[in-house]
C-alpha positions, 0 to 999 in steps of 0.5 A: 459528520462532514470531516475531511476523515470522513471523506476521503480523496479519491486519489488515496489507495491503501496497500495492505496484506493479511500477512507480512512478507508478501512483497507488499512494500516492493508493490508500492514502491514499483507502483508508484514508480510504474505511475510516476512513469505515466507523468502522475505525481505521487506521494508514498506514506509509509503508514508501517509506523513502528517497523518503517521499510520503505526507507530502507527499501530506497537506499535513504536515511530520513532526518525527519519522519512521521515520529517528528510531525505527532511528537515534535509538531514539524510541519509535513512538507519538513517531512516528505522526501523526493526519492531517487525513483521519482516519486515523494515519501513520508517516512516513518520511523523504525524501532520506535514503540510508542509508534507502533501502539498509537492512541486514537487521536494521534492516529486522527492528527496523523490522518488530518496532516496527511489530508491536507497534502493530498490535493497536490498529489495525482496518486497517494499510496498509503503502504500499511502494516500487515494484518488487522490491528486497530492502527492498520485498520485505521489507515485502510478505512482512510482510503476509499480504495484498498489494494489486498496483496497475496500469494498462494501460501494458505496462510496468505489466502486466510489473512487476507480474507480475514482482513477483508471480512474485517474491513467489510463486516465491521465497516461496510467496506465495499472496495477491494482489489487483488494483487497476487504476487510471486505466481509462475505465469497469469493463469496461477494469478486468476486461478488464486483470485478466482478462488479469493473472489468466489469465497468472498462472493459466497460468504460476504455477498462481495465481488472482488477486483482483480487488479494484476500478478506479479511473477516470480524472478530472481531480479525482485529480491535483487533489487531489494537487496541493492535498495533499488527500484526494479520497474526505474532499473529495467521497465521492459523486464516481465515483473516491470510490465506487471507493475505497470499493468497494475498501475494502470489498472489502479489508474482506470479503477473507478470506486 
């Protein structure tokens, strides 16, 4: 089929985890504005859509929201906010049911929208729910690139490569990139990755991308707690130097 869903932009990258509260919504955040540091133009699209964060994570209180654009039929551009870090949000919605248990041709008139502002943005970040629902899926498959967020707990290694099998067995997904988060120095990050690479390589026949670490700092749940932007707050700090290594990796990170 020669549908725009069927070819995504390459500027689209999914940011996904097995588990929830892995930090995924802070990486996005910080990520994007680790690229809107570099001069890109980015659009964050909060793709949680029944449990919506990333406003909440910004300090904002949307009027509209991706709840407005599927049922009220309001266009996109109505919808999408310039946040204080930099960077545009399309936000969801929060506590909304019917949201989070989508039919199929919303999710495709979700996409559709989303698609057509894609061309005016560098990067489009689309921070999904955790784990392997139809709805969570959907929006992975919609990016060519996902980005898999993990940390040492067991539960996190085995969602994570439960959602990879998922993506790659059932949909011949082939491009993953790792981002290990709350690790004590970058030697704990590649020892982590090494393993998720080598089970991945074993058993799936697939190589995956380590793109960056994150360490563990007591400036990170701060900054949550205060709704703001760590890497926009202090650049220079260890957890900003590592988003912005992310961010550069993601930039020079060829399908």
């Amino acid at each position: 089929m020669s549908s725009p869903l069927h070819t995504p932009h390459s500027s689209l990258t999914a940011i996904a985890s097995g588990k929830g509260g892995v930090g995924k919504t802070f990486l996005t955040a910080n990520l994007a504005s680790s690229l809107v540091r570099t001069g890109k133009k980015v659009l964050v699209v909060d793709c949680d859509l029944g449990l919506a964060n990333m406003d909440i994570l910004l300090g904002i209180s949307p009027t509209l929201t991706l709840q407005d654009v599927i049922f009220e039929q309001r266009d996109i551009n109505e919808v999408i906010i310039t946040t204080k870090a930099g960077f545009d949000l399309l936000p969801a919605s929060s506590g909304v049911k019917e949201m989070g248990q989508l039919m199929y041709d919303k999710l495709q008139t979700i996409k559709e929208t989303i698609h057509t502002v894609v061309p005016e943005y560098d990067h489009v970040l689309l921070d999904t729910g955790a784990g392997i629902s139809e709805v969570v899926l959907q929006f992975n498959l919609f990016a060519p690139r996902n980005v898999i967020v993990l940390n040492k707990e067991p539960t996190s290694m085995t969602d994570a490569y439960a959602v990879i099998k998922v993506m790659h067995q059932r949909f011949q997904t082939r491009t993953f990139g790792i981002v290990v988060n709350s690790v004590g120095d970058e030697n704990e990050a590649q020892k982590l990755f090494d393993h998720m690479d080598g089970v991945c390589k074993n058993f799936l026949q697939l190589p995956l991308h380590y793109l960056g670490h994150i360490v563990r700092h007591d400036a990170i749940p701060q900054s949550v707690v205060n709704q703001r932007i760590l890497v926009q707050e202090a650049p220079d700090s260890v957890v900003g130097r590592n988003c912005q290594t992310i961010a550069a990796a993601i930039s020079n990170w060829k399908n």
